[in-house]
N, C-alpha and C positions, 0 to 999 in steps of 0.2 A: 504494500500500500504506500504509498508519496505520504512520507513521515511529514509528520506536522508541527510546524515552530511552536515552542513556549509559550503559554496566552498570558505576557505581564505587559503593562500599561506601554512599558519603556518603545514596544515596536509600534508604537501609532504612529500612524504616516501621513501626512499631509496631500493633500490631490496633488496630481500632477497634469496637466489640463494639456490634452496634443495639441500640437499647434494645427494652423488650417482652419477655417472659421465651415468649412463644409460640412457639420458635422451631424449622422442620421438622426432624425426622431425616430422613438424606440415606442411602439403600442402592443402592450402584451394584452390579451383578450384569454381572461381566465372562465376557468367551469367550477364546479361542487358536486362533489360525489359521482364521477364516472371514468371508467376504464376503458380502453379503446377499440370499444364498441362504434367505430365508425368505419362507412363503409372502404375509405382509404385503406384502413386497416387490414382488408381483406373480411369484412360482417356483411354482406352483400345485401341483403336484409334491413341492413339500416339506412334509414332515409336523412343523409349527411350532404347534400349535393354542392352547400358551399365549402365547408370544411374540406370536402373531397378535390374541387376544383384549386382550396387553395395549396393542398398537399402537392397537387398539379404544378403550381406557383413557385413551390418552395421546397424546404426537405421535413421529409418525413423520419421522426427519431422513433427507434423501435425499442430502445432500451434503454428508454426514462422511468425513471424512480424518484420517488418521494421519501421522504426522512421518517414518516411514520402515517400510520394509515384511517388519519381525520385532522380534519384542518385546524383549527389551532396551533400545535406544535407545528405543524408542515409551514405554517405562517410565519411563525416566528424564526424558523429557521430561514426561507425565503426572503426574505426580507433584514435579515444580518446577515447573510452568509453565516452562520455558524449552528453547529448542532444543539438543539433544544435540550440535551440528554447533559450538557458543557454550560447552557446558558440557567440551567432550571425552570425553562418552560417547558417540561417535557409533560407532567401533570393538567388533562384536558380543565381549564376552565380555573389554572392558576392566576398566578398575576406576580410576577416577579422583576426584582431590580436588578438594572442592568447594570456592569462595572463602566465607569466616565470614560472608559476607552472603544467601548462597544455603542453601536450608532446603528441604525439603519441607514442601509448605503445610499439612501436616494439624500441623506444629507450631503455627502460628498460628492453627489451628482448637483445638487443643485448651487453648490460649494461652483461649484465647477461652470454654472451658466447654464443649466436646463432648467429648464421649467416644468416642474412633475407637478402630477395632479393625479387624485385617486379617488375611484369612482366605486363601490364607495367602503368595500369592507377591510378591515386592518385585523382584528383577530388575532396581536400579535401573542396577548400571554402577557407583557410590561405596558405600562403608560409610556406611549410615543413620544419624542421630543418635542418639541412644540417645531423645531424647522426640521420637522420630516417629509411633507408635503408644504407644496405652495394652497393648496388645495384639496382637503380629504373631505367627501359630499357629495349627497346624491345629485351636484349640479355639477362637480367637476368636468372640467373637459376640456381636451387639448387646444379646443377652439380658443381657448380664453389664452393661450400663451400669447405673449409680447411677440411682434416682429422679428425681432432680433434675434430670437434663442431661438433652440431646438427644445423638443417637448420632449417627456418620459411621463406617459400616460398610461395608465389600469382602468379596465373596467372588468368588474366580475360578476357575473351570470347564477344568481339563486335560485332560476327556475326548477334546474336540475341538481336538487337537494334532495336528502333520502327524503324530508316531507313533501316534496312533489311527487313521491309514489305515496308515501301512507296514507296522508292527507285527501282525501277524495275532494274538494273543494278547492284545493291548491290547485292539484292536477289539472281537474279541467279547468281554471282560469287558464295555466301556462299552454294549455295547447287545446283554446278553443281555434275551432277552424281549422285544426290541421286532421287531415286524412291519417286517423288509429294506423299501427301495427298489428298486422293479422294473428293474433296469439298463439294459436298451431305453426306460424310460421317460424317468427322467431324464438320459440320453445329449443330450438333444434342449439342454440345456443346456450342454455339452460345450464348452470353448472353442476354435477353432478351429486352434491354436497346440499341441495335443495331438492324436496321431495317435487315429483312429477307430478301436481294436481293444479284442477282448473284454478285455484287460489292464486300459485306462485306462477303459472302462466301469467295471470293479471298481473303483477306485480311483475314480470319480466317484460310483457307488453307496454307499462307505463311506464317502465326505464328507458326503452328504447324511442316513446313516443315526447317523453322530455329532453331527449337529446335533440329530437328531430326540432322542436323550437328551440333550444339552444343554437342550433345549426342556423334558424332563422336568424337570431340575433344575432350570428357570427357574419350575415351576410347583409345586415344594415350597418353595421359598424362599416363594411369591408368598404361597401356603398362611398359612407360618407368621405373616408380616405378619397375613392377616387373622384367625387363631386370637388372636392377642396384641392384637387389636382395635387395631393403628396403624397400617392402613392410612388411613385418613382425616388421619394428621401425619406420612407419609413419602415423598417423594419418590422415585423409582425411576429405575436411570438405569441402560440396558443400553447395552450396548458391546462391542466384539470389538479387539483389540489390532494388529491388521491383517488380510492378507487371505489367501484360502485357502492350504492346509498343500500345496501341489505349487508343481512348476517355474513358475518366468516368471509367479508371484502373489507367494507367501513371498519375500521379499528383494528386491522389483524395486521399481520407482518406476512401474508402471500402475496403473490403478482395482483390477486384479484383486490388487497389491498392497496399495495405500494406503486404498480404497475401501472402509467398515466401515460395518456397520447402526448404528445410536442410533436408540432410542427412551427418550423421557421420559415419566413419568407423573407428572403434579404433580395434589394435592389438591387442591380449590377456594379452599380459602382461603389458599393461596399464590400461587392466578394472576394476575399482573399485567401489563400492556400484552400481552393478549391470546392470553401462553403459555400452553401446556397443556390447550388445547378439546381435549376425548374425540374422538379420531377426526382430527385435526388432523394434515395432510402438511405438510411447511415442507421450503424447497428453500434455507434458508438457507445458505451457506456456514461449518461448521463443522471448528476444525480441534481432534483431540483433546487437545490443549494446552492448548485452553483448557479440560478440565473441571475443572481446580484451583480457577482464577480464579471459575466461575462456581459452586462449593461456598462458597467463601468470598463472595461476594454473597449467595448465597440466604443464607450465615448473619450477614451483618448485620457482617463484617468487610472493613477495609478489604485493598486488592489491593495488595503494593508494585510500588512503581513498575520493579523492573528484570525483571515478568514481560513473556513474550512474549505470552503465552495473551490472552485476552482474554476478558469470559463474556459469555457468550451467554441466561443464565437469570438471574431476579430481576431488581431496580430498579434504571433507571436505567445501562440495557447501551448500550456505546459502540456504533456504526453496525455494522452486519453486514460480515464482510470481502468482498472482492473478490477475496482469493486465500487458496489454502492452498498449504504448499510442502513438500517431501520432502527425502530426502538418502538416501544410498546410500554406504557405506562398506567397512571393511571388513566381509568376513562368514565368520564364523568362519578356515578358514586362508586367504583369496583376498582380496587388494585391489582395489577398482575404487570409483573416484570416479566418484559420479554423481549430479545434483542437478536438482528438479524444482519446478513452479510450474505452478498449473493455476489457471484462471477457472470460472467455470458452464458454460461449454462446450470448451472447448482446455485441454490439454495442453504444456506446453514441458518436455522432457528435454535437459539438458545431459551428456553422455558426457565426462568429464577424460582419462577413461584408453580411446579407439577402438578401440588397438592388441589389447587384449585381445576373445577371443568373450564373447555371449554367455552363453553355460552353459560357464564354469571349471569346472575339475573341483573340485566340494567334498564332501567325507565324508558327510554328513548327507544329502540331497537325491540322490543318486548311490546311500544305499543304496532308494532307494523306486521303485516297480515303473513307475509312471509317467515316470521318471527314465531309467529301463532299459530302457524301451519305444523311447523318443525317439530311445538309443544305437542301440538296434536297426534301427529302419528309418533312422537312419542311413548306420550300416556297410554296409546292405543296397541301400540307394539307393530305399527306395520311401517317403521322406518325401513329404508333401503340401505344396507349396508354403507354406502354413500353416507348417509346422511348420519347413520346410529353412530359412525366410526368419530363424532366429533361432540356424542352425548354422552360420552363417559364420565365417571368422575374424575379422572387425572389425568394428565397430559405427559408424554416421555418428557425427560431433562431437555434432551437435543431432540432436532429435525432434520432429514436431509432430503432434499429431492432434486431429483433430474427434472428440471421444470422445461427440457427439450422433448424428452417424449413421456413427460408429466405436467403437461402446463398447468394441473388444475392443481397440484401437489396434494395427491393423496396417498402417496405410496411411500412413509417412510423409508428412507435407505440407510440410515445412523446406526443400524447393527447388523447390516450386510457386509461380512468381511472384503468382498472385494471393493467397496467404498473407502476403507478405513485411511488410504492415502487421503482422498480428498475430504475427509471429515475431518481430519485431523491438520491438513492445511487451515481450511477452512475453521475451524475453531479456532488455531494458534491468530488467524487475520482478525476473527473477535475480539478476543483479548489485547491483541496488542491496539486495537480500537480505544476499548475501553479505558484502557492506561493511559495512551495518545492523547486522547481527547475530554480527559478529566472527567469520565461518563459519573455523571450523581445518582444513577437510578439506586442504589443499594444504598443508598442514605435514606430514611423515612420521611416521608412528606412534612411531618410535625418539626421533625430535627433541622429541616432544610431552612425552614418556617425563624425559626429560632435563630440558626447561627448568622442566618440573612441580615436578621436585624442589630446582632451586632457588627458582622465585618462592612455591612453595607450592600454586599449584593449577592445572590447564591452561588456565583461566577468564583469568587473568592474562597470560598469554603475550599476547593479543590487546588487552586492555582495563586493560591499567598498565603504555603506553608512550603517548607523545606522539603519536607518530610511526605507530601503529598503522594508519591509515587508508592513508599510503602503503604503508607492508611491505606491509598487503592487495593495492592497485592493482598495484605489483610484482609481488609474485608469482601474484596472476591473469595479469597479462602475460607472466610468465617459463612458467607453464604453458599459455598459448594459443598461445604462439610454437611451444614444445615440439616441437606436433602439424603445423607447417607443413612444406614441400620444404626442400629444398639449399642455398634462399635466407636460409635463416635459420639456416644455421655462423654466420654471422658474429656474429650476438648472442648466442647461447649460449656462444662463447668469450668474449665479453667479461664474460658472468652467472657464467662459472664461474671468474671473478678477483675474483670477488663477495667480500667480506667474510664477507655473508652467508650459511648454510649450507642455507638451503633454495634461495634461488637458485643456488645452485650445485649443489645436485641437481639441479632443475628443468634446467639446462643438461645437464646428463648424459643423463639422460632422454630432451630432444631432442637430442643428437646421437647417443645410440643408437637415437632410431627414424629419423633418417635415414641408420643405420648406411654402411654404406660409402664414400658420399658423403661424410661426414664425413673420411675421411683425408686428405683436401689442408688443412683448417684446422686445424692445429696438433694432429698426433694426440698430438702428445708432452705436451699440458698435461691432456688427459684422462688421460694415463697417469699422469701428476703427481698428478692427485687421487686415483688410487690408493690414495694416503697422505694423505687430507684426514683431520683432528681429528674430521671428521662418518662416523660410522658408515654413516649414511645415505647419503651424498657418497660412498663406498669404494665402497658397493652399487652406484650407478647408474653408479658409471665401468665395475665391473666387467662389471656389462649391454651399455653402450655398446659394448667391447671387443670385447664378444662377436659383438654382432652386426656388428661393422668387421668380423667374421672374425679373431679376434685374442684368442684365448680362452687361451691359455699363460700370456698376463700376468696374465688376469684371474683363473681359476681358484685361484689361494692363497688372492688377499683372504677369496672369497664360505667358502671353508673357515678360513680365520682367525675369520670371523667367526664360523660355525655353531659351532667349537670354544670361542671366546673371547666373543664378541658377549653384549650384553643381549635382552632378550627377543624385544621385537618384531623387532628388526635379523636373527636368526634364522629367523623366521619369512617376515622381507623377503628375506635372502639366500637362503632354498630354493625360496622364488615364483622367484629367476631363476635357479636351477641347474635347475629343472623348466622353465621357460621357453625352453632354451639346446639343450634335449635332446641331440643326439647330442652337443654339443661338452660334455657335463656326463661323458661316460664315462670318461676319465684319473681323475677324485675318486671315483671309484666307492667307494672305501675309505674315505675322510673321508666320504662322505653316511652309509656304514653305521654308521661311528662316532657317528654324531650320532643315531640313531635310538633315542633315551633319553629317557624324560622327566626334564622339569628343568620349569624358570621358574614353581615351587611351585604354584600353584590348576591341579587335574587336567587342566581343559576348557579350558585355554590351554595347559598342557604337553604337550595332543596334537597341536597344532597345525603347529609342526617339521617333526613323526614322521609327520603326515599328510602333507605335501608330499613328503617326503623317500620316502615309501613309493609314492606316484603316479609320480615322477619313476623311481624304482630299478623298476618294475614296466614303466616303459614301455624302460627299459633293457635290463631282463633279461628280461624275457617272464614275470616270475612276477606272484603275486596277493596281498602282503602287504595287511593292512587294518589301520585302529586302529578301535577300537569308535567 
C-alpha cells in the first residue's frame, strides 16, 4: 500500500495556485444510495439514457469505492480527503472536532480563486468552517460565480434515497410521469441474498425506477452546462455516495455496499497522460477519497501532505492504488466493528465484533419492506439458503471472497487452504492500514467522546502521543484475544489491571464472550470494574456478568448509567440491556424511564429510545417504535 506521512500539524501546506488563468470549472453531480445499476454498466434493463450517453462523453470507472457503506462517514471523508476511521467521524450521526490543521479542501480551493458552491447536503460528521463554501443552499449554483473565477460546484440528488423505495409517497413524487420498471424484468438482477417474492421485486423495481429520475436530473443539469455554452471548460464528475438503499448493501462493507458508478467527462483540453478519451473504461482502482485531492490537481493547487486521498485526475498522478479499504462502525443505534481491504479481484473482511448477527435490529432499514420480507420467511422457515446464510447468530472473525466469479460475495474462502497466501496478504494490508492511519474504531465511542474534549479533537487521541503506534499494537491485540476460548482468562485479567481504559474494556468484552468459563479467573476483579472511572469499562463488566449468569450485580450499573451516563455510554449501555434479554426484565422500570429524548441533536437523541423500545417490545410482546 503507498505508506502514508505522519498526521502532525507541522506538514500543512499552503496552496500553491498553477499558473495560466485557463483554468476548468469542476461540476460533480452526486447520487444517494445506489450501485451501478446503470445501463453503461452493462444493466441493460435500466433506463439511464443520459448517464449512459455521458459514459459515451467520458470514462467510465469500474473500480470505485467508497470509504464505508452510508453516507455520512463516506462525506466526511470526501470532503477532507482523509479517512473517517483517523478523523472520528466514522460513528453514523456523530459530530466530531477537527485538529486546526484539517480543513475541507474546497477551503484551499477557494484559497486559490474558485468559486465553490454547494447544492445543498454536507453531512460531514464536524461543524464546517464557516469559509468552506462561498455558498452551501438549496439556491447555490454555479450561475452565481463572478466572471473572473472558475466554479467548483455540487449538486446532490435525494430522490434516490433508500426512502425513495420504503416510502411509498416519496417514490411516487420522485418518479411521477416516468414509465415503471417491469418487475419480472429486472428481478433477473435481484441479489441472491434477498428472498424471491413479489414484495422484494417491488422494492427492486422502485430502485431501479428512482434511478431512472435521477438519470432525468442528471440530464437537466447536463442541459444547463450546455445552454450557458461551458460545456467545453467543465469537467463532470458523477458519483453515488455508496451502494444500494436495502439490506446487506447500505451499511455493509460488500461491493453491493462500497461498490459506486464514477464516470468523468473531461474536455479536451484538459486531457493529459491519456485521461478522459470519449468512451474510455478504466479499471483503475479508485477510492472516493480521493476526489478532493484530484479537484485540487486538476486546479493547479498543491495537495497537503496529511491527505489520504490521492488523485487520480490531472498532472502528474502518483501510481494507481492497489487497494481500496472500508470501515464499518457504528450505524445509527447498533455497534459493530468491521473493517475491509479489497485488491482488483479479492475481498478481505475483518468482523471485530463475530458475537453479534448479521442484521441487528436497526430502526431505519427494519422499517423497509424488503427488511420485513427477510423477517418473514425467516420466522416462517422458508428462507433460501441465500438468504438464511446471513440470519445466523454470529458472523466468522475474517471474510474472503473472489468477488470475480463471486461478485455477490457469498462464498466465504478464509478457511480454504488454497487461499491462505492471499488471506494472509491480505490481512497483513489490514493491519498495517490500521496502524498507518491511526484507525480509532477499537476505542469506545464514550472514550473517544471524553478524551476529545480534553486534547481538542478525536484526531489527536491517536496522533499526539509518542507512544501511539504501540497503544494501536495493544489494543489490536487486546481485541483479537477478546474473540479467542477459555485459554485466554488469563490475559484478559491481566488487561483488565490495565492502567489503560480501553484495554481494560477490551478484557471485559473477552471474558464476557467467554462468559461462564470465565468464573474460575478471578470473577471478583470483573466485579471490581464495576466501578472503573471508565464509563465504558462499567458497561463491558456489566455485559461480562451477564452472561457469567450473574446479572443482579450487573443490572444497576447498565441503569446508572442510562439514568446518569453521557451520551454514547447510553446508547452503549441499552445495546446490552437489549442484548441480555430475558435477564434485562427486573429494570423493566428504569428502561421505561429512560425512554426520553435527551443528548440535544434529535437523530442521536432517538437512539436510547430506539434500543430501549426493541428491547421492552421483545419483553412485553408490544410494538413501541421511534420514527
Amino acid at each position: 500500500m503507498r505508506r502514508i506521512v505522519k498526521l502532525f500539524a507541522c506538514f500543512i501546506l499552503f496552496p500553491v495556485i498553477a499558473s495560466g488563468a485557463d483554468r476548468p470549472n469542476i461540476l460533480w453531480l452526486s447520487a444517494e444510495d445506489i450501485s451501478a445499476h446503470l445501463g453503461c454498466y452493462g444493466y441493460k434493463n435500466a433506463t439511464t439514457p443520459h448517464l449512459d450517453q455521458l459514459a459515451k462523453e467520458g470514462t467510465r470507472y469500474t473500480h470505485a469505492f467508497v470509504t464505508a457503506g452510508v453516507c455520512a462517514p463516506c462525506r466526511s471523508a470526501i470532503i477532507t480527503g482523509m479517512y473517517q476511521t483517523t478523523l472520528g467521524t466514522h460513528h453514523m450521526r456523530c459530530n466530531a472536532r477537527l485538529p486546526e490543521h484539517v480543513k475541507p479542501f474546497t477551503t484551499w480551493l477557494r484559497d486559490a480563486g474558485y468559486y465553490c458552491t454547494n447544492n445543498s447536503k454536507t453531512d460531514y460528521q464536524f461543524q464546517a468552517p464557516k469559509n468552506t463554501w462561498d455558498e452551501s443552499s438549496g439556491k447555490a449554483h454555479w450561475k452565481n460565480c463572478p466572471e473572473d473565477k472558475p466554479f467548483f460546484a455540487v449538486f446532490n440528488y435525494t430522490g434516490c434515497h433508500e426512502s425513495g423505495i420504503a416510502n411509498t409517497s416519496k417514490y411516487n413524487k420522485v418518479t411521477e410521469g416516468l414509465k415503471k420498471h417491469d418487475r419480472d424484468v429486472v428481478v433477473e438482477s435481484l441479489p441472491p441474498y434477498y428472498p424471491d417474492t413479489e414484495v422484494t421485486r417491488e422494492d427492486w423495481g422502485r430502485y431501479y425506477d428512482v434511478i431512472t429520475a435521477l438519470d432525468h436530473w442528471i440530464g437537466d443539469h447536463l442541459k444547463a452546462l450546455e445552454e450557458a455554452e461551458l460545456a467545453d471548460d467543465t469537467i463532470v464528475v458523477f458519483w453515488s455516495d455508496h451502494g444500494v438503499g436495502l439490506p446487506r448493501a447500505k451499511r455493509w462493507l460488500y461491493d453491493s455496499g462500497l461498490h459506486v458508478p464514477l464516470i468523468v467527462r473531461m474536455p479536451e483540453k484538459y486531457r493529459v497522460d491519456g485521461q478522459g478519451k470519449p468512451g474510455a473504461v478504466s479499471d483503475q482502482m479508485v477510492s472516493l477519497i480521493d476526489l478532493g485531492p484530484s479537484v485540487l490537481n486538476l486546479a493547479g493547487v498543491k495537495i497537503p501532505q496529511h491527505m489520504h486521498g490521492q488523485p487520480f485526475l490531472g498532472k502528474d498522478c502518483p501510481a494507481p492504488r492497489e487497494y481500496v479499504y472500508g470501515a464499518r462502525d457504528r450505524m445509527d443505534e447498533r455497534y459493530d466493528i468491521i473493517r475491509a481491504v479489497r485488491d482488483h479481484r479479492y475481498k478481505y473482511i475483518r468482523n471485530y465484533e463475530p458475537f453479534k448477527t448479521y442484521y441487528q435490529y436497526m430502526n431505519t432499514p427494519e422499517k423497509g419492506a424488503t427488511m420485513q420480507e427477510i423477517r418473514r420467511v425467516q420466522a416462517n422457515g422458508t428462507a433460501s439458503s441465500g438468504v438464511a446464510q446471513f440470519l445466523v447468530p454470529e458472523k466468522p472473525t475474517e471474510e474472503l471472497y473472489d468477488t470475480q466469479n463471486d461478485p455477490h460475495e457469498m462464498h466465504n474462502l478464509a478457511q480454504d487452504p488454497k487461499y491462505k497466501k492471499i488471506l494472509e496478504r491480505l490481512r497483513e494490508e489490514h493491519l498495517n492500514w490500521v496502524l498507518e492511519t491511526r484507525d480509532l474504531g477499537l476505542v469506545p465511542e464514550a472514550e473517544i467522546q471524553a478524551r476529545e474534549k480534553e486534547l481538542g479533537s478525536a484526531w489527536a487521541i491517536l496522533n499526539e502521543s509518542d507512544n501511539a503506534t504501540k497503544f494501536m499494537e495493544q489494543l489490536r491485540l487486546a481485541a483479537s484475544t477478546s474473540l479467542g476460548g477459555p485459554d485466554i482468562v488469563g490475559v484478559m485479567t491481566v488487561l483488565l489491571k490495565s492502567p489503560e481504559s480501553t484495554y481494560r474494556y477490551w478484557a471485559a468484552i473477552g471474558l464476557g464472550n467467554v462468559g461462564e468459563h470465565a468464573l474460575s479467573a478471578e470473577p471478583q476483579l470483573v466485579r471490581l470494574a464495576l466501578n472503573d472511572d471508565s464509563e465504558s469499562v462499567r458497561i463491558a463488566a456489566a455485559r461480562a456478568l451477564c452472561r457469567m449468569n450473574r446479572p443482579a450485580e450487573a443490572l444497576p450499573v447498565l441503569i446508572e448509567v442510562l439514568d446518569n451516563g453521557t451520551q454514547w455510554a447510553r446508547v452503549h449501555a441499552a445495546n446490552v440491556l437489549d442484548e441480555i434479554d430475558e435477564q434485562a426484565r427486573p429494570v423493566i422500570d428504569g428502561m421505561k424511564r429512560n425512554k426520553a429524548y435527551r443528548d440535544g441533536f434529535v437523530a442521536r437523541g432517538k437512539y436510547t429510545v430506539r434500543v430501549l423500545n426493541r428491547a421492552l417490545n421483545e419483553l412485553e410482546g408490544t410494538h413501541n417504535t421511534v420514527p
